[in-house]
N, C-alpha and C positions, 0 to 999 in steps of 0.2 A: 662337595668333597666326598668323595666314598672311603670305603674301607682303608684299604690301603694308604690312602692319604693321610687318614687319620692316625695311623697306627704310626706312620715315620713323622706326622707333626707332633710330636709327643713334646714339644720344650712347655705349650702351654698346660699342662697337665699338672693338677695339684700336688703337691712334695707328697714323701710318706704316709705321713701321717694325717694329712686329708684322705691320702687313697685307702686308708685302713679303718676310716670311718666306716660303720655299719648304718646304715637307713633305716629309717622307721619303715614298718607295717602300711603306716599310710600316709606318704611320702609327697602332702600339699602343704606348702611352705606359709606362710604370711603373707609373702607377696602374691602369690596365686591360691587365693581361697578358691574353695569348691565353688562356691553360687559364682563366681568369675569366668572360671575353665567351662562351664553347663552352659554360661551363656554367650561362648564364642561360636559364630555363626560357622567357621570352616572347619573345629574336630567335626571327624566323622563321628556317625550315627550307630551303624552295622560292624566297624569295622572294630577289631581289639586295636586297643592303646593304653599304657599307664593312664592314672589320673592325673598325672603332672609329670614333666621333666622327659629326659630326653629315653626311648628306646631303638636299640638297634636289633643285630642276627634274631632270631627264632635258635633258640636252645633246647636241643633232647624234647619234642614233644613228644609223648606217649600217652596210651588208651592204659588204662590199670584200674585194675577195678571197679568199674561200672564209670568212668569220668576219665575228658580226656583234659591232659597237664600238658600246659605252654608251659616255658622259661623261657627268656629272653636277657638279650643284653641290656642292662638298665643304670643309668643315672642316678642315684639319689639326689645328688646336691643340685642341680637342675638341668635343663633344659638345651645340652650339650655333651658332646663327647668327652670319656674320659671319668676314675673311680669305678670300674667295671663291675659291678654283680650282676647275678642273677635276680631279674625281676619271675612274677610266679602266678596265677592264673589258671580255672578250673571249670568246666564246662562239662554239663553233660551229653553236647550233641555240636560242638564244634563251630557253635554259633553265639551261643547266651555266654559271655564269661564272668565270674565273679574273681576281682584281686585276691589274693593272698598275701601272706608276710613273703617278703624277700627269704630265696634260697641259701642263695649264696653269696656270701660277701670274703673279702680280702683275710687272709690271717697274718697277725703281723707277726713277720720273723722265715713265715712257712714261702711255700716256694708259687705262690699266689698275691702274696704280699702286695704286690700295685698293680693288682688285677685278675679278676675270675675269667679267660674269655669262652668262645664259642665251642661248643661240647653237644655231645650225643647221650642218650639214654643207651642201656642195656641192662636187662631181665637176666638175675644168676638164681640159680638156688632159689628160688622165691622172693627175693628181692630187686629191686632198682636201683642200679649204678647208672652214675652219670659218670664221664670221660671229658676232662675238658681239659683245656690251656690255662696253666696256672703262667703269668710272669711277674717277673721279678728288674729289679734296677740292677747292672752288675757294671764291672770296669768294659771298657770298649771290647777289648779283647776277646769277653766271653758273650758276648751279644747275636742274639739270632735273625733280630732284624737291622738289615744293615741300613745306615744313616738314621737310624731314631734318633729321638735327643730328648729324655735321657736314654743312653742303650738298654736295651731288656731282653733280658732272656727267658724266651720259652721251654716251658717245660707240660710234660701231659701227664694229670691228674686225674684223680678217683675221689669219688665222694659215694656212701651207699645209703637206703635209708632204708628201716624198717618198720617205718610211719607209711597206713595203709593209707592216710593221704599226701604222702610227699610231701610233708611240714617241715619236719626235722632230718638231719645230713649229718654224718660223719664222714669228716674227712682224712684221706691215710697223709702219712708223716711225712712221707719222702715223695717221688715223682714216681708213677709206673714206667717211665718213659722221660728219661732226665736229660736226654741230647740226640741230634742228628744223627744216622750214621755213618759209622766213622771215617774218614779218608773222604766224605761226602762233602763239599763245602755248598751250604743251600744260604736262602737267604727266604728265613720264616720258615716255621716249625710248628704248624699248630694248628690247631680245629679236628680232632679227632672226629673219629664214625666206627665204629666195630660192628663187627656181626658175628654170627655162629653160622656156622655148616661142618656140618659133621662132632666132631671131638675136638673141633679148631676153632679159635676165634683168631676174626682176622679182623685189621683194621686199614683203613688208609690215613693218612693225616696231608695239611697242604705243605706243598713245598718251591721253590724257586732254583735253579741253579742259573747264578751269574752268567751273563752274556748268551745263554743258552734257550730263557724261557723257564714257564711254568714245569710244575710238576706235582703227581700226586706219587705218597711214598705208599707200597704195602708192607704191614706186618704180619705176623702169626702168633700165637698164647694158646696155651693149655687151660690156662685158669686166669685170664683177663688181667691180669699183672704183671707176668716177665715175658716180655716182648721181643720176637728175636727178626731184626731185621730183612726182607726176604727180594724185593727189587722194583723198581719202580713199574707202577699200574698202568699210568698213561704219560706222557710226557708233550710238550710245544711240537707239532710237526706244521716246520718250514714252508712245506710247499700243499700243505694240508686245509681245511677251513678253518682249522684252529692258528694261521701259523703266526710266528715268531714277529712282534715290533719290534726293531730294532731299535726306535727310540722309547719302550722300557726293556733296559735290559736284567731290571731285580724282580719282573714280573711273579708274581704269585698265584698260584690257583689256588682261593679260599676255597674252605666250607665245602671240602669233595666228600661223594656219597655217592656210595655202590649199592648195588642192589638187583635183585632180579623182576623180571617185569616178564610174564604170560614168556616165550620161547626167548627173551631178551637180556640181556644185562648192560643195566646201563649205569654210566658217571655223569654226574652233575660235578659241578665248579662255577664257582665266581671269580671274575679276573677287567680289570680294565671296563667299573660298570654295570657290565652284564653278566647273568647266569648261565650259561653255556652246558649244553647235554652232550654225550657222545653214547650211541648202542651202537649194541656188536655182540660177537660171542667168547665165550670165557673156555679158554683151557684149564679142565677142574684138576687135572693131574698137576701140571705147573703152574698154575695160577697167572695165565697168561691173555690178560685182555686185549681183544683183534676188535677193535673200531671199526665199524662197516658205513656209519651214517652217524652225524654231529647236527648240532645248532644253536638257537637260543630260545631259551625258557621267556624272557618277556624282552621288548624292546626298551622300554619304557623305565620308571620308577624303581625297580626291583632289584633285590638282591639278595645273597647271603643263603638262598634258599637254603628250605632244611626238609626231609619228608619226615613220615611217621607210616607205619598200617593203622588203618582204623578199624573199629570192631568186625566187622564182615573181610576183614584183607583187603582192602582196596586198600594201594600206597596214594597219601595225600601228601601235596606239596604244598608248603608253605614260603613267604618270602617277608624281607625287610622292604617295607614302601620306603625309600628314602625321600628325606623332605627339597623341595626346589628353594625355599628361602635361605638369606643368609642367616649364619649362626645368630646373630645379631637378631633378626627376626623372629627365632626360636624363643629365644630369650625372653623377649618382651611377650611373649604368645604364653610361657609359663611349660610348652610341651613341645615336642620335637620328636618324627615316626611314630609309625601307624604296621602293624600284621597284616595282612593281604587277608583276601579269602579262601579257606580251602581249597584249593584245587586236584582234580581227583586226574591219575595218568595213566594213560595205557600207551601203549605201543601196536602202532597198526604193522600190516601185513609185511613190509616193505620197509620195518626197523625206523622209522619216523616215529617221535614223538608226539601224542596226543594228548591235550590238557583242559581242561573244562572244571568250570566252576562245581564244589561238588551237591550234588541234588539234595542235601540239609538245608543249605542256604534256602532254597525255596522255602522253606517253610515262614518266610517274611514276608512272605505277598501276601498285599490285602486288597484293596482296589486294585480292579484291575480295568484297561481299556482294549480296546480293539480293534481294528479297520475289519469293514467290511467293504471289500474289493467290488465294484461294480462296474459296468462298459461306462459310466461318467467319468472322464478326468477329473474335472472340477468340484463334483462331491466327492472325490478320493483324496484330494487336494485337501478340501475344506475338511473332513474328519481326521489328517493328521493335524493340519494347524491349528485344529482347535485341542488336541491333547496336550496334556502340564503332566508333570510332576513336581509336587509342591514341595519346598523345602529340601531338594536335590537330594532327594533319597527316593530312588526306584531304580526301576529292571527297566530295562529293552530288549527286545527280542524280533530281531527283523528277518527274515525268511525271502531273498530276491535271485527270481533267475537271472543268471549271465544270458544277455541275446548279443547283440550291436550295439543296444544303446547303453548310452552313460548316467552312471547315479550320482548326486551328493544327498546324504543325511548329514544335518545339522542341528545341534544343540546350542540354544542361545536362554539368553533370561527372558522374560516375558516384557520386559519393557521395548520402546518402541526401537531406543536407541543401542540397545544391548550386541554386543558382537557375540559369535560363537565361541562357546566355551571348548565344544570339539566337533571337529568335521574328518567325514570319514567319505573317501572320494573311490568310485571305482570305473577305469577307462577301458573300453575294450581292448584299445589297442597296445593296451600294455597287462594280458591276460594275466600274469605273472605276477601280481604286486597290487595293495589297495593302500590308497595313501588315508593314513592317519594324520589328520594337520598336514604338516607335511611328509611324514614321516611315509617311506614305503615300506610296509609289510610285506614277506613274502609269501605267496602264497600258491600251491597247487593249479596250472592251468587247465583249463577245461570247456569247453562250450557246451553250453546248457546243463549247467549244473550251478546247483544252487550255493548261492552265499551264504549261510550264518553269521548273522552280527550282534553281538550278546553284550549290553554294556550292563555295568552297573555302576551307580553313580550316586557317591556315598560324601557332600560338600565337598573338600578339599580334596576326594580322591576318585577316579573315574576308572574302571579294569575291563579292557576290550578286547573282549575275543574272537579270531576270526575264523569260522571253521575248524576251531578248536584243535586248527595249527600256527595261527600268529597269535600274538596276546602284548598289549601294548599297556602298560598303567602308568596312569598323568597326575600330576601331582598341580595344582591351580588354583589361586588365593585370590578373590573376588568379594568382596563383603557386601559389595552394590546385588552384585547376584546372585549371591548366597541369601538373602532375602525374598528373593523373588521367586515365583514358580519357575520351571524349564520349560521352555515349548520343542517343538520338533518338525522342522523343518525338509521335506522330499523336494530335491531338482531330479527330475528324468517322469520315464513313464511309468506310472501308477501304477497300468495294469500287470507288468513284471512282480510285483509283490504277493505273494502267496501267503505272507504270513505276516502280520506286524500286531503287537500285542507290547501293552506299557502298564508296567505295574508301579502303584506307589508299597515299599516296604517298610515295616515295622518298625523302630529303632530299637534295642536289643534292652535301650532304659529307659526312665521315664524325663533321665538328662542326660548330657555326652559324656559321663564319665565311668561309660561301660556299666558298671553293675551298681 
């Protein structure tokens, strides 16, 4: 179920005054003690997650003060949608995290009351504001998501702190931003992002107009509270690569983000799934975004993206791994979502998105292995299928020229009878596209020119990047092979491989429950 689903299935959602419960600091129940959650074979290792219970979106991450802050959408009561805070997490290099006390929770009465949701960070005067979606239970009538149940109306909020570690939050009284605008009939209102340029803050927020398709709205403030509506940034184009299903016609573009990127500016959005990019260039007099080149951020897993700059300026992107099991499954698991790994972006010459895991992460390699390419097939053979990766925690890093011939890389368990956990297939005759599972990727065609095949595989979650323009993340519950080592399996010719190198990685504690 993704976002969207969850937000119009709202009947199973706990009344009031569950949703105005605040969580504890450290938020493992009785039914999921620690030494429990530590010894499940599928949390990941590398990857952030709560200690328990369910997380969704990445919320306002930012670098401040020597340490960079995740928020996130978070769960207290468990391991399922629904009671929205912010969960909260601190890092000094975007890899090691240590929990925190929860942000933010509901206030009852205030216009968040059954629910904190997805928000941005923003630097004023020396401090950090968050911007987010407060909502609220209202009569049908005043409702911004259409078919909820209960109805709820969105509204966008401020919280500031003056805690140089982002502990403590005041929240302002009323809404920065207390409705659509006007004569507008949208359906969904919410997920701020602001920025500064110049003596302006701007912001986009998501939006939907019926039978029409997505949409992101733009704003304008002088001082990041009165907000005067100014036209839409991007919108559904029909005969576009974005364009218009007509079987959703309440379609929403979550979680948009603007920004500029090396001669670029580009939007992100979530919608139907997936996270979808469009660059282009910006009219800075009218604030007028011209789309020149779109697509998608990951095939796979992923959503809700959010980026941040990290201390040198590079923009990092982050995502929500959504989980493949039923809720049902979560439940019994005690946890539900996983944060991706940073991913660092540029934009190549030709307004295309480029994404690659960011070069902190490396600092998990420890063992490493490595082919050494000889005119023997059969000992090239024999030194891949003799590498493991123990306990489904490592890197791959595969390096293969395009000629004529055909590859498959495979990853199974080490036992005899084990199936692949992922296969990644590439055919000449289809230059254009490398199939993951079965999934086709798309990708830049070229003769003789080189693959990049980057996984990293972290138990229950696997993030494949292809030339650092496809990126695919799997989500795969195995406890037979979560036991076992990985092996790694080449069909084609050996001597096409210019690089193949497998590292086992660190796990970030000395159990799965992050820090």
């Amino acid at each position: 179920m993704n976002r969207r689903q969850l937000l119009v299935s709202l009947a199973g959602v706990p009344g009031a005054a569950a949703l105005n419960r605040i969580g504890s600091a450290q938020p493992i129940t009785a039914e999921f003690p620690a030494k429990d959650l530590a010894m499940d074979p599928c949390r990941p290792q590398f990857h952030l997650l709560p200690k328990a219970n369910w997380m969704n979106d990445p919320n306002a991450p930012i670098y401040w003060k020597g340490n960079y802050h995740m928020f996130y959408q978070y769960n207290p009561d468990g391991a399922y949608w629904g009671n929205m805070h912010w969960g909260h997490a601190v890092s000094p290099d975007m890899v090691h995290w240590r929990h925190l006390p929860i942000a933010l929770a509901p206030t009852p009465g205030g216009p968040d009351s059954d629910g904190c949701f997805t928000g941005t960070a923003a630097v004023q005067d020396g401090r950090v504001a968050i911007v987010y979606t407060g909502v609220k239970v209202v009569p049908p009538e005043q409702a911004t998501i259409m078919g909820s149940a209960p109805p709820l109306r969105e509204t966008q909020c401020m919280a500031v702190s003056d805690d140089p570690d982002l502990l403590t939050w005041t929240k302002g009284s009323a809404p920065i931003l207390a409705a659509p605008p006007q004569g507008l009939q949208v359906n969904g209102f919410r997920d701020p992002s602001p920025w500064r340029r110049g003596e302006w803050w701007y912001m986009v927020t998501a939006a939907g107009i019926p039978n029409q398709g997505g949409c992101v709205l733009l704003y304008r403030s002088k001082d990041l509270r009165s907000w005067e509506y100014m036209h839409l940034l991007s919108k559904t184009d029909r005969d576009g690569p974005a364009a218009f299903n007509p079987l959703s016609p309440w379609d929403v573009w979550e979680c948009p983000e603007f920004f500029d990127l090396g001669d670029w500016h580009v939007l992100i959005y979530s919608t139907g799934r997936r996270t979808h990019w469009q660059s282009g260039k910006l009219d800075l007099e009218k604030m007028i975004f011209h789309p020149m080149q779109a697509g998608i951020m990951d095939y796979g897993s992923f959503y809700a993206a959010k980026t941040q700059l990290d201390k040198s300026g590079n923009r990092i992107l982050w995502g929500w791994i959504q989980e493949s099991r039923s809720v049902e499954e979560s439940k019994t698991a005690g946890w539900a979502g996983v944060m991706s790994l940073p991913r660092s972006l540029t934009v190549a010459g030709d307004g295309r998105l480029r994404t690659q895991v960011a070069v902190q992460v490396n600092q998990l390699r420890s063992t490493e292995q490595r082919l050494k390419v000889t005119e023997d097939e059969e000992k090239n053979q024999a030194q891949i299928n003799s590498m493991r990766l123990n306990g489904l925690c490592g890197e791959v890093l595969c390096t293969v020229r395009r000629t004529e011939e055909a590859f498959k890389l495979a990853l199974s368990g080490s036992s005899q009878n084990s199936s692949p956990v992922l296969t990644l297939r590439y055919d000449p005759h289809h230059p254009a596209q490398i199939l993951v599972d079965a999934y086709p990727l798309p990708i830049l065609p070229g003769a003789n020119k080189n693959l990049d095949i980057h996984l990293y595989i972290d138990n229950s979650v696997i993030e494949v990047f292809i030339n650092s323009e496809a990126v695919y993340t799997k989500r795969f519950y195995d406890s037979d092979i979560s036991a076992q080592s990985l092996q790694l399996q080449w069909t084609g010719r050996s001597a096409d491989i210019s690089n193949f190198q497998v590292w086992q990685l660190t796990p970030i504690s000395n159990d799965r429950l992050t820090t």
